[in-house]
TIDO-11373 format. One line per 4 residues: number of its first residue (from 1); their letters; for each residue y, x, z of C-alpha. Coordinates in pm, 1 decimal. Layout:
residues N
NUM> A> Y/X/Z ~ ...
This chain:
residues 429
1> XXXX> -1849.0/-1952.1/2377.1 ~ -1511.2/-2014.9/2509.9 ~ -1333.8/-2096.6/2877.5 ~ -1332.5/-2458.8/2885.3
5> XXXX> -974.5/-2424.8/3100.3 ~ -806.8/-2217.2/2848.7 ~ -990.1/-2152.0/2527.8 ~ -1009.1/-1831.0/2554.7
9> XXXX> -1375.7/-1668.0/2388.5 ~ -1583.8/-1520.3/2611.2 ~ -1574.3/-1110.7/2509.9 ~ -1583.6/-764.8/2575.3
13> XXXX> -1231.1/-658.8/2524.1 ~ -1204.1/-344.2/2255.7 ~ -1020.9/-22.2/2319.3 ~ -1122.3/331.4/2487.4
17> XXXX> -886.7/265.8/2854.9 ~ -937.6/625.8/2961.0 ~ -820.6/726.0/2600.4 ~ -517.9/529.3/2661.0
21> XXXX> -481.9/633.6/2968.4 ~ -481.4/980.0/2889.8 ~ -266.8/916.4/2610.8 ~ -10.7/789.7/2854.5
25> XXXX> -18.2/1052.3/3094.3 ~ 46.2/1291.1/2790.9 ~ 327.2/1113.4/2701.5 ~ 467.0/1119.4/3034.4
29> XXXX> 393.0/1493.6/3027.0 ~ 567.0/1554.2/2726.5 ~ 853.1/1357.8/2780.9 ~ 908.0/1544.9/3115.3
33> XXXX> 882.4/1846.8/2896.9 ~ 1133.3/1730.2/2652.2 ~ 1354.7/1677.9/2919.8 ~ 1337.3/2027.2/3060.0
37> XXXX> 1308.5/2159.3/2767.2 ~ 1672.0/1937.0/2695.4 ~ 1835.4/2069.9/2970.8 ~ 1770.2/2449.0/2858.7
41> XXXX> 1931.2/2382.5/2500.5 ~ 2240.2/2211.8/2665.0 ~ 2299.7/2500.0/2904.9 ~ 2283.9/2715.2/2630.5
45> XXXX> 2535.8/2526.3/2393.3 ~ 2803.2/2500.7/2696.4 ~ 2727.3/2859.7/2837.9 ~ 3045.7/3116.3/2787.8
49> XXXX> 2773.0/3408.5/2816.1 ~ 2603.2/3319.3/2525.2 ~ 2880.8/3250.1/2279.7 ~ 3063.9/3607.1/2373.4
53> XXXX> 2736.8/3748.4/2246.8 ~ 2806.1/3560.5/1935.6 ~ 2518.6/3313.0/1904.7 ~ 2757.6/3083.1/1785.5
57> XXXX> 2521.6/2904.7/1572.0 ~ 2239.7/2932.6/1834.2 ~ 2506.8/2723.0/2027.3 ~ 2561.1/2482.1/1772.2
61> XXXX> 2217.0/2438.9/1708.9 ~ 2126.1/2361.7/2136.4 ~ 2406.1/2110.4/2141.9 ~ 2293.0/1952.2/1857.6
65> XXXX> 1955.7/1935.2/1956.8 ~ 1981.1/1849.6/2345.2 ~ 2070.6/1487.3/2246.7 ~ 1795.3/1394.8/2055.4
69> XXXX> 1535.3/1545.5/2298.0 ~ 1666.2/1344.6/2571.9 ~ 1643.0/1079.4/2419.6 ~ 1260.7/1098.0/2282.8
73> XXXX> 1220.6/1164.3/2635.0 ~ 1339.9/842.6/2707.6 ~ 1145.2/709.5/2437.2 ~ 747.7/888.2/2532.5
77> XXXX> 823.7/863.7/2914.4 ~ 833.7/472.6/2863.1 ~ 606.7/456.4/2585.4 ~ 359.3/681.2/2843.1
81> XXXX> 421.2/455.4/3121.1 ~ 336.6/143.7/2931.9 ~ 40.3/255.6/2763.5 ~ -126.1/424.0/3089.4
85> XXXX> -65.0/93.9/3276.8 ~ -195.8/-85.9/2983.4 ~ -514.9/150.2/2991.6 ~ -574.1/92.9/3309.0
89> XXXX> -570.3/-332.3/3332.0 ~ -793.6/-297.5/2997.0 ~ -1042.3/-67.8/3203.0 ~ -1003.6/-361.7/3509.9
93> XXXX> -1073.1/-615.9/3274.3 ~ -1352.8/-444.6/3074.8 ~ -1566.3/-361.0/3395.5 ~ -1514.4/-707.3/3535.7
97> XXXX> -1630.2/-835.1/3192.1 ~ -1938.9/-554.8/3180.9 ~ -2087.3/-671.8/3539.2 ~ -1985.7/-1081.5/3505.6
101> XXXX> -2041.5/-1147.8/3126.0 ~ -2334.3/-1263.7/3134.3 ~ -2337.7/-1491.1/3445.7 ~ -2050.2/-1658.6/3287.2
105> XXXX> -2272.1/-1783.3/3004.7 ~ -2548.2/-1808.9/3197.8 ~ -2372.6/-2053.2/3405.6 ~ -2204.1/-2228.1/3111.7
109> XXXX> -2616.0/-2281.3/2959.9 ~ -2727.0/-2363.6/3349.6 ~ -2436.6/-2644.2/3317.2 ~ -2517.4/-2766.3/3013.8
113> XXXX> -2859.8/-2785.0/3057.9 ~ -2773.7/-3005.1/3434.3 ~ -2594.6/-3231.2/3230.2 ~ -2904.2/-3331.2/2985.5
117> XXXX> -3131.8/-3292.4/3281.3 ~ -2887.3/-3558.2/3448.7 ~ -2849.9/-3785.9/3134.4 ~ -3232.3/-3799.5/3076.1
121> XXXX> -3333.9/-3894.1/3478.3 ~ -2988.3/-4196.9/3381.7 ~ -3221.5/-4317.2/3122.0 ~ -3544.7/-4271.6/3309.5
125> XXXX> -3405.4/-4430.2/3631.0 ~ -3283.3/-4741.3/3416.5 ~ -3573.5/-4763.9/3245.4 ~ -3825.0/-4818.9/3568.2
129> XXXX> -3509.9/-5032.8/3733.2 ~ -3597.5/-5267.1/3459.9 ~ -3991.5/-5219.6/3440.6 ~ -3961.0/-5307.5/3806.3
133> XXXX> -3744.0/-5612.0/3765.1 ~ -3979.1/-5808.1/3497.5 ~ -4279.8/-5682.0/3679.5 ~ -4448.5/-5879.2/3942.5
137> XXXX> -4306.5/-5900.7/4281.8 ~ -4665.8/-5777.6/4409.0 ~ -4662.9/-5481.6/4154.9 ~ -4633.6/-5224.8/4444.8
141> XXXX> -4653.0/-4926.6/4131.6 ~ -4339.0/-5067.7/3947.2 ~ -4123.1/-5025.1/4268.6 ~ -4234.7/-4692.1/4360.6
145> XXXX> -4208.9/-4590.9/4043.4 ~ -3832.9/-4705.6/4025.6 ~ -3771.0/-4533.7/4381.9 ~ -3880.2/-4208.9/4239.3
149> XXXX> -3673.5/-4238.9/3925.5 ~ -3376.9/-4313.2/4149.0 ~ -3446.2/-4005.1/4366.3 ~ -3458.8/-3821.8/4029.9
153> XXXX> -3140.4/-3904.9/3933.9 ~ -3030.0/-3803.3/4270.4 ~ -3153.7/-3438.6/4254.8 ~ -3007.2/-3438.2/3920.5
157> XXXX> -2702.1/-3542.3/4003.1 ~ -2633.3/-3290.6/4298.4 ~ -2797.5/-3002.4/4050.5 ~ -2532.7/-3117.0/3812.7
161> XXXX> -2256.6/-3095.8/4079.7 ~ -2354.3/-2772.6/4204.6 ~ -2382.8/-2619.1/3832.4 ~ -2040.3/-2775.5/3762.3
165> XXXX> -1908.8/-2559.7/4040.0 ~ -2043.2/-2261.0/3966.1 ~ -1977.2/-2230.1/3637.6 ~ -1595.6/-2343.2/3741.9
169> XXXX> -1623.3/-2037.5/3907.6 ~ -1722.6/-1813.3/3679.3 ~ -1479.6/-1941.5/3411.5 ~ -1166.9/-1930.7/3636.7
173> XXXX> -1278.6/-1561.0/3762.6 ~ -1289.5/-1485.9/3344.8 ~ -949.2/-1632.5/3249.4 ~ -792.2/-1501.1/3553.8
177> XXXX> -895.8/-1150.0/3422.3 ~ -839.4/-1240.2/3070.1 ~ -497.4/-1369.9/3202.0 ~ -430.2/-1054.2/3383.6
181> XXXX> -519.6/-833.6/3033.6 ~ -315.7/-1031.9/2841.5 ~ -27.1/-1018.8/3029.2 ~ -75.4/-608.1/3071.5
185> XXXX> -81.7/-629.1/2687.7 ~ 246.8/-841.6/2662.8 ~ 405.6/-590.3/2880.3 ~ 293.7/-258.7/2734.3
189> XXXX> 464.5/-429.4/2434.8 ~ 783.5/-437.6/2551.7 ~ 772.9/-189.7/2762.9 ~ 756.8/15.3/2421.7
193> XXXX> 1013.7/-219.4/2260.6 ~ 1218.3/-129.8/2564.9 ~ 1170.4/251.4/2561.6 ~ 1273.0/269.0/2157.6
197> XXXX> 1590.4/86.6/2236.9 ~ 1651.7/283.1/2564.2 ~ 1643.6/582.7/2343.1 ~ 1824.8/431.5/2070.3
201> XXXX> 1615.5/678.1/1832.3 ~ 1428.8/412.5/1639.6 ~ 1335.1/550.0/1270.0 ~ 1167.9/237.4/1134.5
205> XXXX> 1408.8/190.3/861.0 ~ 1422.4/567.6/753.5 ~ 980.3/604.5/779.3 ~ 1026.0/300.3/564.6
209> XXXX> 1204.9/428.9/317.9 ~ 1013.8/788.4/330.4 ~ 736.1/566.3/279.7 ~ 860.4/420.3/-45.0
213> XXXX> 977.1/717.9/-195.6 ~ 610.9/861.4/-132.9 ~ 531.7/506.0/-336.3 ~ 765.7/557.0/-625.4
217> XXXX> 645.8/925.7/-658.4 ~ 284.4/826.1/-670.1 ~ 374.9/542.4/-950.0 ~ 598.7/718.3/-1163.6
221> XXXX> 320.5/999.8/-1194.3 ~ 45.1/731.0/-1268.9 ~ 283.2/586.1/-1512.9 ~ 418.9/936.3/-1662.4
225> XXXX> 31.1/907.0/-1781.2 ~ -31.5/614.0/-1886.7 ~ 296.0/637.6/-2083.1 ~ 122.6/934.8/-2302.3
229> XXXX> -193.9/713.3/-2344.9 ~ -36.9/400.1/-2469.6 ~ 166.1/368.5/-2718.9 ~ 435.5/81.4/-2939.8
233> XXXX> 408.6/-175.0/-2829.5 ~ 447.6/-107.1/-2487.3 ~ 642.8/211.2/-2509.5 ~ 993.4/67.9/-2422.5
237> XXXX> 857.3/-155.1/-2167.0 ~ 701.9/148.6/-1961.4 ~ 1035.5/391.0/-2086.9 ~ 1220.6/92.8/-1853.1
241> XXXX> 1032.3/77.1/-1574.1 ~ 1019.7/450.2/-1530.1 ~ 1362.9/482.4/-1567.5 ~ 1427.6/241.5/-1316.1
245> XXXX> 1234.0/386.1/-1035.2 ~ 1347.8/725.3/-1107.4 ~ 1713.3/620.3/-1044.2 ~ 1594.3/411.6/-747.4
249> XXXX> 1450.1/748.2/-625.2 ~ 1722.6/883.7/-677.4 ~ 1935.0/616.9/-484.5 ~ 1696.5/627.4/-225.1
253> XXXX> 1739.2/969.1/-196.5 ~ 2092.1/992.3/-206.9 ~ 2098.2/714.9/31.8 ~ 1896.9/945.2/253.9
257> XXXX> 2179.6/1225.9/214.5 ~ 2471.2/1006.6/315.0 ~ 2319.7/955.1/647.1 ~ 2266.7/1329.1/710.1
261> XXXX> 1849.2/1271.2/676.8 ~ 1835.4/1478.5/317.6 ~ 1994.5/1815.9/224.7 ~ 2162.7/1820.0/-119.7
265> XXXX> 1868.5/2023.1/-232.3 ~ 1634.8/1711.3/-156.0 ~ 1907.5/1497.1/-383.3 ~ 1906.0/1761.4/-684.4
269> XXXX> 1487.1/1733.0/-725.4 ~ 1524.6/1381.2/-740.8 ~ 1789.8/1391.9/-991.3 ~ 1580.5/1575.0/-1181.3
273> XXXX> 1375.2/1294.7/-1207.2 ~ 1622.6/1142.9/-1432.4 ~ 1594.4/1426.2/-1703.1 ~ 1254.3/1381.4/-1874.8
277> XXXX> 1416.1/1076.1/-2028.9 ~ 1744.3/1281.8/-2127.2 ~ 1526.0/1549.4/-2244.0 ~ 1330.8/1314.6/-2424.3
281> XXXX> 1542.4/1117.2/-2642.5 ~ 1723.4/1468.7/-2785.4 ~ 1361.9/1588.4/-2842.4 ~ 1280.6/1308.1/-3045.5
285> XXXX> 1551.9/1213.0/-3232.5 ~ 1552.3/1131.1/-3580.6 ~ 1196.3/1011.9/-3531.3 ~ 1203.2/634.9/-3636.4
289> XXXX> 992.8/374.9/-3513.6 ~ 680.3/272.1/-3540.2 ~ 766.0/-59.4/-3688.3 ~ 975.4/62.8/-3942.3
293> XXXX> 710.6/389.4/-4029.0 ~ 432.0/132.0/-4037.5 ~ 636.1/-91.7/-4278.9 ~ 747.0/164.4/-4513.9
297> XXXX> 442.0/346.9/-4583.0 ~ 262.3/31.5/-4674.9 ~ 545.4/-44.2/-4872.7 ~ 529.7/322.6/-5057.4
301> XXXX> 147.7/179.1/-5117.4 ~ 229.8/-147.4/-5251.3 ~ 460.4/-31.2/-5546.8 ~ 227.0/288.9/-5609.1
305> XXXX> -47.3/16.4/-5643.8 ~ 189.3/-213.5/-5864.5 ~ 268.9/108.6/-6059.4 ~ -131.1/140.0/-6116.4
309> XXXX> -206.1/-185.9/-6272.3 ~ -181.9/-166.7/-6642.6 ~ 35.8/-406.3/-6848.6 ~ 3.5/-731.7/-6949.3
313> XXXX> -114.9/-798.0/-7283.8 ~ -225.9/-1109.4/-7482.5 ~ -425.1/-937.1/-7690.6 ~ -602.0/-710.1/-7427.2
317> XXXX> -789.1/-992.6/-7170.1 ~ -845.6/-740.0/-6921.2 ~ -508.5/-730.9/-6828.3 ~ -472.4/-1068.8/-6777.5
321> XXXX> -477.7/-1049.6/-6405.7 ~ -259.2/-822.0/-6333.6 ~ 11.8/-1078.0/-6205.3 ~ -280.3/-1153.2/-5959.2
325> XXXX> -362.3/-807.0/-5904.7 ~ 25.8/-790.7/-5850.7 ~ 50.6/-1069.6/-5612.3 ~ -196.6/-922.9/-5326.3
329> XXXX> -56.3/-578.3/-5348.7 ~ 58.9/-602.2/-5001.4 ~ -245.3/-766.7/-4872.3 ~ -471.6/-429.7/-5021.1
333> XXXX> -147.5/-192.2/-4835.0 ~ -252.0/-409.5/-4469.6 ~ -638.9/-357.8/-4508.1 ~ -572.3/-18.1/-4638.3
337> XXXX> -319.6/73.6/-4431.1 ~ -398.9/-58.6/-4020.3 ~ -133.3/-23.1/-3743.0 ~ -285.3/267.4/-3538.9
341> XXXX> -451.8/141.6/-3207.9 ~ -268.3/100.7/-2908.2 ~ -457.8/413.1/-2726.4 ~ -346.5/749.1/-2822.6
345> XXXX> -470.0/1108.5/-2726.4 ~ -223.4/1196.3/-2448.2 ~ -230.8/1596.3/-2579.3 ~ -123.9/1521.2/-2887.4
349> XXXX> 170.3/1251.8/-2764.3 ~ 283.9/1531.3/-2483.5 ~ 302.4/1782.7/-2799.2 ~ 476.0/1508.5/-3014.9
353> XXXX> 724.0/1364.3/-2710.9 ~ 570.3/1043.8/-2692.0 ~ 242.9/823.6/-2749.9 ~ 445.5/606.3/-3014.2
357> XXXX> 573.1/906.4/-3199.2 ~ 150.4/1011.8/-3170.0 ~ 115.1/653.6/-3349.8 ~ 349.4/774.7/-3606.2
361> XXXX> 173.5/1109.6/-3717.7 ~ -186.1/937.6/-3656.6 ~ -44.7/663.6/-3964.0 ~ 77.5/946.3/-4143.5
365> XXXX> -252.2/1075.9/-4165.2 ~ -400.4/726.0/-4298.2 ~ -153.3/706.6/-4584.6 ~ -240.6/1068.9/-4675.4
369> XXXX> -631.6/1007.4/-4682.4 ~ -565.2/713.5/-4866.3 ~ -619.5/644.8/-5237.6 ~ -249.5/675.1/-5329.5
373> XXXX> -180.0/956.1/-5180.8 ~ -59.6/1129.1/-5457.1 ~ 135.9/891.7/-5567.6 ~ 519.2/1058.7/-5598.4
377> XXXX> 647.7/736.7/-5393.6 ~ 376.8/760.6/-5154.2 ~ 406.1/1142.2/-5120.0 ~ 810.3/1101.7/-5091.0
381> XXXX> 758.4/880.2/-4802.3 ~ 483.2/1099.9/-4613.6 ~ 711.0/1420.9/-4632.7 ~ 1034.2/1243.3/-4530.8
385> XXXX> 886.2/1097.0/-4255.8 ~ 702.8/1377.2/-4132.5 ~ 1045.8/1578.8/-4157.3 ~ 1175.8/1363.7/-3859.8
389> XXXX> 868.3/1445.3/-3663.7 ~ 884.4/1750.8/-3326.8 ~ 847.9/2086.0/-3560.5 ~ 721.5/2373.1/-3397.1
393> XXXX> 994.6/2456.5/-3172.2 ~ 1058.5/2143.3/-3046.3 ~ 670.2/2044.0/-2993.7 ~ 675.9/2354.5/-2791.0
397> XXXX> 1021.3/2214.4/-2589.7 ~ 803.6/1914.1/-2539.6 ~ 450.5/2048.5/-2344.6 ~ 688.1/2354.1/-2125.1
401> XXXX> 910.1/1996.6/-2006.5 ~ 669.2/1789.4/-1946.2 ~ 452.6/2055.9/-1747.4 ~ 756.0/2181.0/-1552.6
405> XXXX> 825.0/1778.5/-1464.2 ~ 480.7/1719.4/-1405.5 ~ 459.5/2051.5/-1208.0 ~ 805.5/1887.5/-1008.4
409> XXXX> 599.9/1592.9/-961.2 ~ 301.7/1739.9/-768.6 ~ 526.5/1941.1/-563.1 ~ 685.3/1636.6/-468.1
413> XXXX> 393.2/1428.2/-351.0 ~ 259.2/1733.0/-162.9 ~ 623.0/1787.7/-24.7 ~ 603.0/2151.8/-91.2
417> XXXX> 928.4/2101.4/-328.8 ~ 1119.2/2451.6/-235.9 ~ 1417.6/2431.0/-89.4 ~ 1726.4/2537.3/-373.8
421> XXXX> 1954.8/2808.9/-197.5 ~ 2309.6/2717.1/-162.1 ~ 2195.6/2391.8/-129.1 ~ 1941.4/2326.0/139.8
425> XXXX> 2164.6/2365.4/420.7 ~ 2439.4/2065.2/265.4 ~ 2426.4/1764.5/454.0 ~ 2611.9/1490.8/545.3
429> X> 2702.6/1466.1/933.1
């Protein structure tokens, strides 16, 4: 149901008012507290006393300080006086609303119902005007009839009228208080708007970007994972993307540090961000792809197959399909031979550096439980390649880095990364 004036819905309004209140007289409280508290620090920075005692820093420290307490007190004292006026029109408006709602409807159904009342003794009143017309000019019934339709329409006329006004009433009573609330809310808005830029302490930007590096954190660790489940061909794609965010959280970051918001400490765990992939690619090198693996081992195959077949010879009919046998060499290598699956076993690629290099041993294995294995050509190509694969040292490199990164990680998103002496205390002012 809504104001017929205004178009505003006919509603309880939501929100605790003494809560707000109470949250506005806190902030009042606190800010007065601030102030005070503001006024202690800067008496200690400028005080002779306490620097010949050699509190130097202490000094430092209260003058730095002072400024940015007076200012959120700025801030919360405006913010508090806002929101506990706010509270206190919502509490107006809400008890006006919990005593009147439901007259207001009830006179919005009284008035509609007067108006069909009204329309049906119209019809009934025109209807016995023209009964009484065609009847005969004896027919005492038709006449009184038509004088007690007309009377009808009277009563329903004046019912109509005085339901119209009431229920103008009770609508103009609601908007004015919905009005009233409205224009408490407006207010409380920039009243806050008003108290940030009063205090000229606005972090917006700065929770912002908190808030993405908390984002970036969260989705390089998902991806860190996913990157040691699946493997070629989406292995560069997701070695990209991580790189990418790790330098943007390490822009961010460093952004962050120029304005005097991170200590160099804060800049040196994001840079180590950047040194899985570093790490990585000296860990596995040598280790070719899986393209080229999957290619050359079925190639190894093919000739060791070709090797197999037995001669051609006129006199021998046996052998003469061997050029055949020849020809789909390659095609028994594929069906032999299949690329390994996408997924991978994320223990064995953290061991191995990588979910494609996993790919790579888990074809290795194929070609070796295959029937050519022991094929010289085949057995060539399965020690060669398995030569470029992590050895024992260097699979060992691979689970200590990415435990201590993942180990970084976590620390990270729970922001319990210690500070690094020497460097916690750098910043940029």
């Amino acid at each position: 149901m809504k104001s017929p004036n205004t178009g505003h819905t006919l509603r309880q309004l939501e929100g605790n008012a003494a809560d707000i209140v109470s949250r506005g007289e806190g902030l009042k409280t606190l800010a007065a507290t601030m102030e005070t508290t503001a006024t202690h620090l800067k008496n200690i920075g400028n005080s002779a006393i306490h620097k010949s005692k050699g509190t130097d820093k202490l000094a430092e420290m209260a003058n730095e300080t002072h400024g940015d307490l007076s200012d959120a007190a700025v801030r919360y004292r405006g913010t508090g006086k806002s929101l506990a006026a706010y509270g206190e029109a919502l509490d107006t408006a809400q008890t006006w609303l919990r005593s009147n709602i439901d007259d207001v409807e009830s006179a919005e159904n009284a008035y509609q119902a007067a108006l069909e009342a009204k329309a049906d003794a119209d019809w009934a009143e025109s209807l016995a005007a023209t009964r009484a017309s065609a009847a005969d000019p004896d027919d005492d019934a038709a006449s009184r009839a038509a004088t007690r339709a007309e009377d009808a329409a009277d009563d329903a006329a004046t019912a109509l009228t005085t339901a119209r006004i009431h229920r103008d009433e009770m609508w103009k009573a609601f908007d004015d208080v919905f009005d009233a609330w409205s224009d408490a809310y407006d207010d409380a808005v920039d009243g806050i708007e008003n108290a940030i830029e009063s205090a000229d302490n606005n972090d917006g930007f700065w929770e912002f970007v908190d808030d993405l590096l908390d984002v970036i954190a969260i989705v390089l660790v998902v991806l860190s994972i996913i990157a040691l489940i699946i493997g070629a061909p989406l292995t560069g794609l997701l070695g990209i993307i991580l790189l990418v965010l790790a330098a943007a959280s390490l822009l961010l970051t460093l952004l962050k540090f120029a304005y005097g918001r991170a200590s160099l400490s804060d800049v040196a765990w994001s840079a180590v961000g950047l040194l899985p992939f570093g790490v990585g690619k000296v860990l596995s090198r040598g280790v070719p792809a899986l393209g080229s693996v999957v290619q050359g081992g079925r190639g190894a195959v093919t000739a060791a197959i070709r090797a197999g077949l037995p001669r051609v010879s006129l006199l021998r009919p046996t052998t003469w399909a061997t050029p055949v046998r020849s020809l789909f060499a390659p095609v028994r290598s594929w069906l032999a031979l299949p690329k390994p699956g996408m997924l991978t076993n994320p223990l064995a690629a953290i061991r191995l550096g990588g979910a494609e290099t996993a790919q790579v041993s888990t074809f290795l294995n194929t070609v070796r439980n295959s029937p050519w294995a022991s094929n010289p050509g085949v057995q060539q190509f399965v020690s060669s390649t398995a030569a470029s694969l992590p050895g024992g040292i260097r699979q060992g490199a691979n689970v200590i880095s990415w435990g201590g990164f993942s180990l970084i990680d976590g620390l990270g998103l729970a922001d319990a990364q210690p500070e690094i002496p020497g460097l916690r205390d750098l910043r940029v002012s």
